[in-house]
N, C-alpha and C positions, 0 to 999 in steps of 0.2 A: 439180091441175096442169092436166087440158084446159079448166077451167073458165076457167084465166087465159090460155091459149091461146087459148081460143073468143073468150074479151072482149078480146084484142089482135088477134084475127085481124079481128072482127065494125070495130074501131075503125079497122085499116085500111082496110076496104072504105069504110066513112062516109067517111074522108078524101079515100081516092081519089076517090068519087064525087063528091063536094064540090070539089074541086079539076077533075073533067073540066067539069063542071054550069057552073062560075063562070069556066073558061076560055073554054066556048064566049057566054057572056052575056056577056064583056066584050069592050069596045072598045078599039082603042091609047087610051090615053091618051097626051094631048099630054106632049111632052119637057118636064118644070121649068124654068122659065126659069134663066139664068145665076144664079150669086151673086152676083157684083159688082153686079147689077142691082137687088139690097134693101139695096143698103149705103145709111146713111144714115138707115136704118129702124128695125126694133125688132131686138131679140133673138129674140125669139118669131117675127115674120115670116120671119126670117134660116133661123132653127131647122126649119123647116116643110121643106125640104128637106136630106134627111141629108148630102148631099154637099158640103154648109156650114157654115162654121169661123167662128166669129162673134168677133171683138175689141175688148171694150170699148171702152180707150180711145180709139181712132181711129173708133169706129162703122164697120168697114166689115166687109161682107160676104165672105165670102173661100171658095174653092174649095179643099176640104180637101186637102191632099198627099198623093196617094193612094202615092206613091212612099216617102215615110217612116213612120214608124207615129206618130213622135211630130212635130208640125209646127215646123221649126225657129224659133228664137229672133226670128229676121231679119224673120219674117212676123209674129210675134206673141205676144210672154210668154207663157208658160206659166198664169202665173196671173191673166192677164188674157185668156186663148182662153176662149171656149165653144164645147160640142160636144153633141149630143142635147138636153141643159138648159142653160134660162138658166140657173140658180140655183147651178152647180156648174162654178167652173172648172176646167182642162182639169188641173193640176197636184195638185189634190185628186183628182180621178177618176183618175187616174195611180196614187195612192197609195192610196188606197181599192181598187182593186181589185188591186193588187199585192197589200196585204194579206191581202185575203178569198182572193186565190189560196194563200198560202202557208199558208192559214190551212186551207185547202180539202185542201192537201198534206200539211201535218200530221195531219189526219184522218183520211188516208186512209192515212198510213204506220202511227197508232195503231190501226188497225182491222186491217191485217193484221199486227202483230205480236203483237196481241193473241189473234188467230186461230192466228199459229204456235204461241204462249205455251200457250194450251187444248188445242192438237194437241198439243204435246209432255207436258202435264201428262196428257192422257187416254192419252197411250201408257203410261207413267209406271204411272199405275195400271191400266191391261191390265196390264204385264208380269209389276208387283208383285201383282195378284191370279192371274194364269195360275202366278207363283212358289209363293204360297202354295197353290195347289190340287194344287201338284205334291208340297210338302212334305207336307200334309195325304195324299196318294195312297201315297203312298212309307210314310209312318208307318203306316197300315191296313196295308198288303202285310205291313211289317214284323211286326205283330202277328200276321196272318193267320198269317206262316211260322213266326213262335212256338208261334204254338197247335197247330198241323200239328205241329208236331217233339215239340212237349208228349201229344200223341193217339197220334203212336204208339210214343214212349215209353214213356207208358203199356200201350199193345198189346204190345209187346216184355215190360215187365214181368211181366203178365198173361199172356203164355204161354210162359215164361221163357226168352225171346232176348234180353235183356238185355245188352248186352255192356262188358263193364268195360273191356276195352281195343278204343277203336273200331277199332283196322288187324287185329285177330284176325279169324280165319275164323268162319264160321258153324258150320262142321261139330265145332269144337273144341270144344261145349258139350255 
């Protein structure tokens, strides 16, 4: 366990360092120009900056609606937007990761029920084993007090206390 402490502590330090290192080497970079200004262009030009919603049909470059999640109709079909890639429009990436989301949720509903399933099955058998140790415990004693009763019975016979009726006194023999 400190091992994997060590290698995630050792990995933040790298990071951090990495990240003050390449803050002070860098310069503003200049602001992306507009979108509207690669319309007309390629997909991939368009693409080059993320804040760009690329429309087939019309070739024009367009400034993503940061306001909706999904860019309305009005602007430009669904399956004729692009977004991050040319090669995937924006209504298959929609669906696409909707699925792998629910797909993701599935998973992770199967994993801990699975875990509740094992937790209840290892209680399960604790209880049923802690039962049998108990009956196993109980059955010994039980012998145990046999035997005792059997020994000095015996004893009693052996120096004749024996007593035919067990509520009699002792002194009656």
């Amino acid at each position: 366990m400190s091992g994997v402490r060590g290698a995630s502590t050792a990995a933040f330090v790298f990071i951090f360092l990495g990240l003050c290192v390449t803050a002070e080497g860098q310069t503003p970079s200049p602001a992306p120009p507009p979108c509207a200004l690669r319309s007309n262009s390629s997909c991939d030009e368009c693409l080059q900056n993320v804040a760009c919603l690329w429309c087939e049909p019309t070739k024009l470059c367009i400034d993503y609606p940061v306001g909706k999640i999904v860019p309305p109709k009005s602007l430009c079909p669904l399956n004729d937007a692009r977004w991050g890639v040319c090669w995937v429009n924006f209504q298959i990436l929609i669906i696409t990761m909707s699925v792998l989301a629910v797909l993701i949720l599935i998973g992770i509903l199967v994993c801990c029920l699975c875990c509740c399933k094992c937790e209840r099955i290892g209680n399960k058998r604790e209880d049923a084993k802690a039962e049998r140790q108990t009956r196993m415990r109980k059955a010994r004693q039980k012998e145990r007090r046999t035997e005792m009763q059997m020994r000095h019975d015996e004893i009693r016979q052996k120096y004749g206390l024996a007593k035919n009726n067990p509520y009699a006194r002792m002194d009656d023999h």
